[in-house]
BADREN-773852 format. One record per residue (C-alpha): x, z, y; residue in one letter. Coordinates in steps of 0.001 Angstrom, whole numbers, plus 500000, padded with zeros to 6 digits. Example, Ala and Ser with C-alpha at 12.3 -4.5 7.8 and 13.67 -1.06 7.14 Angstrom:
BEGIN
<site <512300 507800 495500> a>
<site <513670 507140 498940> s>
end
This chain:
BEGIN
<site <217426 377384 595038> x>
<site <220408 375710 596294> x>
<site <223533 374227 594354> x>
<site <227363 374052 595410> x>
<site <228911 371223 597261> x>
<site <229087 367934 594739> x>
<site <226052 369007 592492> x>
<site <222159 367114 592883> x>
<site <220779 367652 596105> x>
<site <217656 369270 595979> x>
<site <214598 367963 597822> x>
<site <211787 370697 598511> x>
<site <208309 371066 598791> x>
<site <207352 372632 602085> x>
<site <205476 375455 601522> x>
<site <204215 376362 604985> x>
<site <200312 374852 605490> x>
<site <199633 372386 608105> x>
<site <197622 373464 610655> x>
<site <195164 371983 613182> x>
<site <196052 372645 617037> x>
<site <193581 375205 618335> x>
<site <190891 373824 620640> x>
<site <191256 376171 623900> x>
<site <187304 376375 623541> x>
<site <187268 377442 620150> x>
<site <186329 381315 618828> x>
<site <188573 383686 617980> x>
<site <186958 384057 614721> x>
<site <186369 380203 613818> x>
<site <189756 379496 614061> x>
<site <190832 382554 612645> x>
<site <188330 381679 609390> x>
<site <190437 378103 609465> x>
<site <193391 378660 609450> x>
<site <192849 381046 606547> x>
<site <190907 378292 604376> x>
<site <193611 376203 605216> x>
<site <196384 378277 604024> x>
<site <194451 378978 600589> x>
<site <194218 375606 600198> x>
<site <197660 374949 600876> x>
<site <199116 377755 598861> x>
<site <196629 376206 596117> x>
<site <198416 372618 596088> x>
<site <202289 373804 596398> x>
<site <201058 376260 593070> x>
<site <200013 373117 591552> x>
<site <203783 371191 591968> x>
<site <207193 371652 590976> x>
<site <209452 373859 592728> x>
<site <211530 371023 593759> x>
<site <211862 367466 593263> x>
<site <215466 367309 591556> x>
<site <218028 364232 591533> x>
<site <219510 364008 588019> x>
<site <222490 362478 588050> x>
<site <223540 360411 584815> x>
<site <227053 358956 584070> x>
<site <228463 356647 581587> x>
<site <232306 356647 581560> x>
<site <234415 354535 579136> x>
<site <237604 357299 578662> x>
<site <241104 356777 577996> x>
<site <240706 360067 575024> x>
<site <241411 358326 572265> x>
<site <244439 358429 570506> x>
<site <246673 356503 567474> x>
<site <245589 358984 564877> x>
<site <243338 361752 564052> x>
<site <243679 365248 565379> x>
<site <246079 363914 568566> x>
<site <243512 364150 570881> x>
<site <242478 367967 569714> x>
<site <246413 368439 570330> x>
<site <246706 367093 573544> x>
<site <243235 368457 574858> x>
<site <244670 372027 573687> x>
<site <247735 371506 575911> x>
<site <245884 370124 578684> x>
<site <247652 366329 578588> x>
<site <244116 364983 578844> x>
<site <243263 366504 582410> x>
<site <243494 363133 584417> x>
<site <240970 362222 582181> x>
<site <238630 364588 582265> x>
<site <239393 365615 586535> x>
<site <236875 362657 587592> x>
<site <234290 363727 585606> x>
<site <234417 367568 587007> x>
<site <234253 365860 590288> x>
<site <231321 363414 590127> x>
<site <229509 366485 589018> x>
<site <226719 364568 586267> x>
<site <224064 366214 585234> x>
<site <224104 363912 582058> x>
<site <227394 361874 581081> x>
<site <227666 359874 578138> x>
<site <231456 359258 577251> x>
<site <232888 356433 575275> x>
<site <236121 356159 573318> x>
<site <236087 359738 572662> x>
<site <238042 360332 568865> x>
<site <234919 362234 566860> x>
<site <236057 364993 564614> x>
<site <233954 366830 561740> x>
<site <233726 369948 563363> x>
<site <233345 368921 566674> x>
<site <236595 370177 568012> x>
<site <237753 367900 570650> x>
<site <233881 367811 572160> x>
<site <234094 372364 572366> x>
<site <237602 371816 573595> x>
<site <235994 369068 576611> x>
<site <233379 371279 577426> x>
<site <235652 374045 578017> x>
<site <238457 372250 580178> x>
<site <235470 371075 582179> x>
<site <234208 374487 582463> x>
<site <237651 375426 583779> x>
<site <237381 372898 586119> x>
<site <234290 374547 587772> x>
<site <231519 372042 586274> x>
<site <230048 373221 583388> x>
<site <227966 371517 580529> x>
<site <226883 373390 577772> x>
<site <224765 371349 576097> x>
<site <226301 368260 573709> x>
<site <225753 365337 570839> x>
<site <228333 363457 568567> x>
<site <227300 362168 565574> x>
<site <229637 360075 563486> x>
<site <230835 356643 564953> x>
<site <230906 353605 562592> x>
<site <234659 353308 563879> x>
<site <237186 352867 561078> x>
<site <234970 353300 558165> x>
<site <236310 350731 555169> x>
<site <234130 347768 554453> x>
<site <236171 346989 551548> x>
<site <235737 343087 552615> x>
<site <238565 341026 554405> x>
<site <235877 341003 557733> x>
<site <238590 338989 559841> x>
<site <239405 336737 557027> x>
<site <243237 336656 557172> x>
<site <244002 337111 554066> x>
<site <244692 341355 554731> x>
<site <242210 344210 553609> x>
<site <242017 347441 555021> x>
<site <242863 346320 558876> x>
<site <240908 348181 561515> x>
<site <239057 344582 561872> x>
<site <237863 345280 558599> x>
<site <236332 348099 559207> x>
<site <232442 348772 559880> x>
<site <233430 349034 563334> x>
<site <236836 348343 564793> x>
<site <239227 351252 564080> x>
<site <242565 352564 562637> x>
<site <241207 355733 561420> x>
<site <237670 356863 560907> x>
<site <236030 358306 563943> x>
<site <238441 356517 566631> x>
<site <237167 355835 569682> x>
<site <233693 357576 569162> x>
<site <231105 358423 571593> x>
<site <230179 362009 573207> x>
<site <227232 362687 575154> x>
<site <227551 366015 577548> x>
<site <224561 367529 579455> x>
<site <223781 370284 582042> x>
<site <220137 370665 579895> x>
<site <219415 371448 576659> x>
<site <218559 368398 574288> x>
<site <215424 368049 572200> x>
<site <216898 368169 568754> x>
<site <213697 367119 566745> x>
<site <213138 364073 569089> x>
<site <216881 362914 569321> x>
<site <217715 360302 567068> x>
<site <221078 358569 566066> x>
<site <220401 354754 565186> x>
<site <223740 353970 564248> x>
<site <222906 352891 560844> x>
<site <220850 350185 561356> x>
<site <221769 347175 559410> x>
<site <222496 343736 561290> x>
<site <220808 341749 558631> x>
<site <217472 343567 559245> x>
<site <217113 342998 562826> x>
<site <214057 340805 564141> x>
<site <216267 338208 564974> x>
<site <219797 338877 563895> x>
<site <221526 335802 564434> x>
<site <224030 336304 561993> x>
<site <227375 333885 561908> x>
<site <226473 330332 560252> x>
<site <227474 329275 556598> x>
<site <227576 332298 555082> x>
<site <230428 333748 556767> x>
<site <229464 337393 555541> x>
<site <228408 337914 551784> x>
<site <225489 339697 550646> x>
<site <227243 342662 549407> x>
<site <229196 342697 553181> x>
<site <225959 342616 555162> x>
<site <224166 344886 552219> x>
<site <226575 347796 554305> x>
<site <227688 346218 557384> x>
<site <225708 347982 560146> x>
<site <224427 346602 564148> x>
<site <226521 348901 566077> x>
<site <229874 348484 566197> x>
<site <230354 352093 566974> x>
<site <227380 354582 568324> x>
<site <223937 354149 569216> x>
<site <221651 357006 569809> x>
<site <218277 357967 571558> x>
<site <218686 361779 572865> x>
<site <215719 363419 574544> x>
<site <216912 366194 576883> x>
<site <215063 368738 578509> x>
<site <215466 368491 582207> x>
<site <213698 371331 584663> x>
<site <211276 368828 585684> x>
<site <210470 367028 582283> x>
<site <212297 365138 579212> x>
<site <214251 362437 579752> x>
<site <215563 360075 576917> x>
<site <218817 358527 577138> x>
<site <219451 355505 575199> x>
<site <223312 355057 574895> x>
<site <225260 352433 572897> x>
<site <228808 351651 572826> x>
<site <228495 347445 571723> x>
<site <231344 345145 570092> x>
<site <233334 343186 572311> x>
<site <232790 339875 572665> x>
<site <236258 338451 571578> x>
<site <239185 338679 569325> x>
<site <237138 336144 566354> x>
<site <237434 332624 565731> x>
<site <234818 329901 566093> x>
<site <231899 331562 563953> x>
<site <231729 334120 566722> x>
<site <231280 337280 565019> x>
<site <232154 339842 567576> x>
<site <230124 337560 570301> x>
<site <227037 337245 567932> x>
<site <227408 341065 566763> x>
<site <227405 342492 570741> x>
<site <224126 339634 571883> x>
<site <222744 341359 568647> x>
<site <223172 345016 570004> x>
<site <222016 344188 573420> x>
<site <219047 342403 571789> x>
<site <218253 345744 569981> x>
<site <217701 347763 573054> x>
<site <215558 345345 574309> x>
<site <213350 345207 571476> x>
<site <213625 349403 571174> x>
<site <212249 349778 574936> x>
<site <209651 347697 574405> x>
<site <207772 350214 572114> x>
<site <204859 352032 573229> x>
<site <206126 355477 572820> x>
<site <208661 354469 575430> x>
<site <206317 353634 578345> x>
<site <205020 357429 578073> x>
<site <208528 359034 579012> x>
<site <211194 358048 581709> x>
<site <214356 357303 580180> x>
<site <217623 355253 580921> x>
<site <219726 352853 578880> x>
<site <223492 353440 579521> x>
<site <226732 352648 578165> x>
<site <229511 350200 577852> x>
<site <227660 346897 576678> x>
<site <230537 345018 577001> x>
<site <228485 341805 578824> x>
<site <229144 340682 582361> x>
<site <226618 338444 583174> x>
<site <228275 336436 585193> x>
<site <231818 336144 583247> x>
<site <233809 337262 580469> x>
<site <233220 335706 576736> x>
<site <230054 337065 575950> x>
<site <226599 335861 575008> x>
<site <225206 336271 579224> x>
<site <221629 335584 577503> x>
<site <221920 338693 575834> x>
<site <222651 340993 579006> x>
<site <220821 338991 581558> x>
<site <217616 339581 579584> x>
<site <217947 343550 579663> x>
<site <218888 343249 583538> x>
<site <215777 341379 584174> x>
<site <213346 343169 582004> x>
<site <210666 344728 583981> x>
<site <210848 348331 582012> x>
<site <214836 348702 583402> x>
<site <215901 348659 586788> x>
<site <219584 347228 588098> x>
<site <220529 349238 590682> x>
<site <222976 347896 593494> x>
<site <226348 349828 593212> x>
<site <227362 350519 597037> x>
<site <230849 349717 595688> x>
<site <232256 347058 597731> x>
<site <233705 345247 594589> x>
<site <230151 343571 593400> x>
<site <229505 345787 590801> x>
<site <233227 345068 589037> x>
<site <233797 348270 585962> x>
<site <236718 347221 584357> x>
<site <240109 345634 585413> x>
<site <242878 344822 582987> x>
<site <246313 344125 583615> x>
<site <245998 340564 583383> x>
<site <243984 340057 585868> x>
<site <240403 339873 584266> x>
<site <237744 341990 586303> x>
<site <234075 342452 584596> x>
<site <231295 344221 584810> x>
<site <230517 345799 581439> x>
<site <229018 349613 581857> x>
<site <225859 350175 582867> x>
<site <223233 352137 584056> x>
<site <219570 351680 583776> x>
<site <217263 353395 584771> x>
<site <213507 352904 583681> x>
<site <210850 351849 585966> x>
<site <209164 355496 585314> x>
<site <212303 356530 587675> x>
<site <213377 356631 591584> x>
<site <216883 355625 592282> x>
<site <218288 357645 594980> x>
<site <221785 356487 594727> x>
<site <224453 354323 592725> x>
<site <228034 353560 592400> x>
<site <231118 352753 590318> x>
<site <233511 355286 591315> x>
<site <236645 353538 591656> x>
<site <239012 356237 591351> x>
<site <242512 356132 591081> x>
<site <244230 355614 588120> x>
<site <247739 356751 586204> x>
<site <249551 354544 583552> x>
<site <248123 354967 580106> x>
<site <244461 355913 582087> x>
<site <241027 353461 581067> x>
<site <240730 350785 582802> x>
<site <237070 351163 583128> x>
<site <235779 352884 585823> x>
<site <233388 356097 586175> x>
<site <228972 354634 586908> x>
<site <226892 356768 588097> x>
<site <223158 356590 589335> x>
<site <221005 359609 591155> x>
<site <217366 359701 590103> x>
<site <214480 361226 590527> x>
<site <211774 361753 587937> x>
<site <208558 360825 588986> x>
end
């Protein structure tokens, strides 16, 4: 069962037995007798396996779809202005790709409309979740404290209109619906350890509402030929643009803390699944909490694969200069890594500056 150029390579099971070399001595019907056991045997333990061992490959890539208002992105997906966009993914082929700053819509438009331009583009993915982002949703507080309401940094999470800059998760296999769960709504205040800003800084009736994520977070089981896989995807705050009690820097350690308590659960140690997403945390620069991100890189459920990009690992670039590392890919322990990279592809004016990662794995 092979697959075009730029899809998972397939590794196979031989099915031919092994056989021992004939001793020049031995009897006709001996080895004849042997060499049928064998085969029987043989036949027996290829029954017993998978038709192949398959490399998955799963993608997170932090878009350029979002637009200035709602419905623009439906418009310019309908007359294809949103192809450079959506060309890399076709290309990298994914078997799973979680997307960020994607505009959600009620009905799902722009995530059909994606599906079908990709389609078009000769890699199809049938299969798909959205579920409402926290984006742009009033607080009805003065969050930023400057005097304004109403301000996308008073929002739930940063926006100018509800559902900006969502989150869209495509997928070559069908999802377990009954398993898949959005966590969006999780409230910071009731985390373990939520570390909210000092002195008070949000009221009751603020944090009574206000939730963890700043946008998405969700655990989707999907279906793949050779087993479930979950993937835990999260979109965090960034780090920045607050003043010294560190709300947005607080808020995005919090996040990251959240997955790390989540994959600690039992239930998680009896499925293979990997934590993806833009976590907006470079542990080695940037203004973020590098506690926070340093202790999912180093936890011994996750591994850190080594990109074989030649830029150490670097996702994002922005005009001023500043490189970071801030999407990720982790696979669980429970997985082989075949392959990984951030796909440094070119990019037009008005494109994301964060770059396509990818990793190839294997369930074991």
């Amino acid at each position: 069962m092979g697959l075009p150029s730029g899809k998972p390579v397939h590794a196979r099971y031989r099915d031919e037995p092994h056989r021992r070399h004939d001793r020049r001595k031995a009897d006709a019907w001996r080895t004849g007798c042997g060499r049928w056991f064998a085969a029987c045997l043989t036949a027996l333990f290829v029954a017993a396996l998978p038709a192949t061992a398959e490399t998955y490959r799963i993608m997170t890539y932090h878009t350029g779809l979002s637009r200035d208002g709602p419905a623009l992105l439906v418009r310019d997906l309908m007359a294809a202005k949103a192809d450079e966009q959506l060309r890399p993914i076709a290309h990298l082929a994914p078997d799973i790709v979680v997307l960020q700053n994607v505009d959600f819509d009620h009905d799902r438009i722009a995530a059909h409309l994606i599906q079908t331009r990709l389609a078009d583009m000769g890699h199809e993915m049938p299969f798909s979740y959205a579920a409402r982002p926290n984006t742009g949703i009033g607080s009805g507080a003065d969050l930023d404290r400057n005097g304004k309401l109403g301000e996308p940094r008073d929002m739930l999470g940063y926006g100018r209109f509800a559902g900006q800059g969502g989150m869209l998760l495509l997928s070559r296999f069908p999802l377990v619906d009954e398993q898949t769960r959005d966590l969006s709504h999780v409230l910071w205040r009731d985390q373990e350890t939520p570390d909210l800003p000092a002195g008070g800084f949000f009221p009751d009736g603020v944090l009574a509402i206000l939730p963890l994520h700043t946008v998405n977070a969700w655990d989707v089981v999907i279906q793949t030929p050779t087993g479930p896989l979950r993937v835990l995807t999260s979109h965090a705050s960034t780090p920045a643009f607050d003043g010294p009690e560190d709300r947005n820097g607080l808020r995005n350690a919090a996040e990251l803390g959240f997955w790390r308590r989540y994959i600690e659960q039992p239930a998680l140690q009896q499925m293979p699944f990997v934590l993806l997403g833009t976590l907006n945390n470079d542990p080695s620069g940037g203004e973020g909490h590098r506690t926070a991100i340093q202790s999912l890189l180093n936890h011994d459920a996750l591994q850190d694969p080594h990109s074989t990009d030649a830029n150490g690992g670097i996702t994002a670039e922005w005009a001023f200069g500043l490189a970071l590392r801030v999407d990720y890919v982790l696979p669980s322990s429970r997985l082989r890594v075949r392959a990984a990279k951030v796909e440094r592809t070119p990019r037009s004016s008005g494109e994301s500056r964060h770059y396509p990662v990818w990793v190839d794995v294997t369930l074991q």
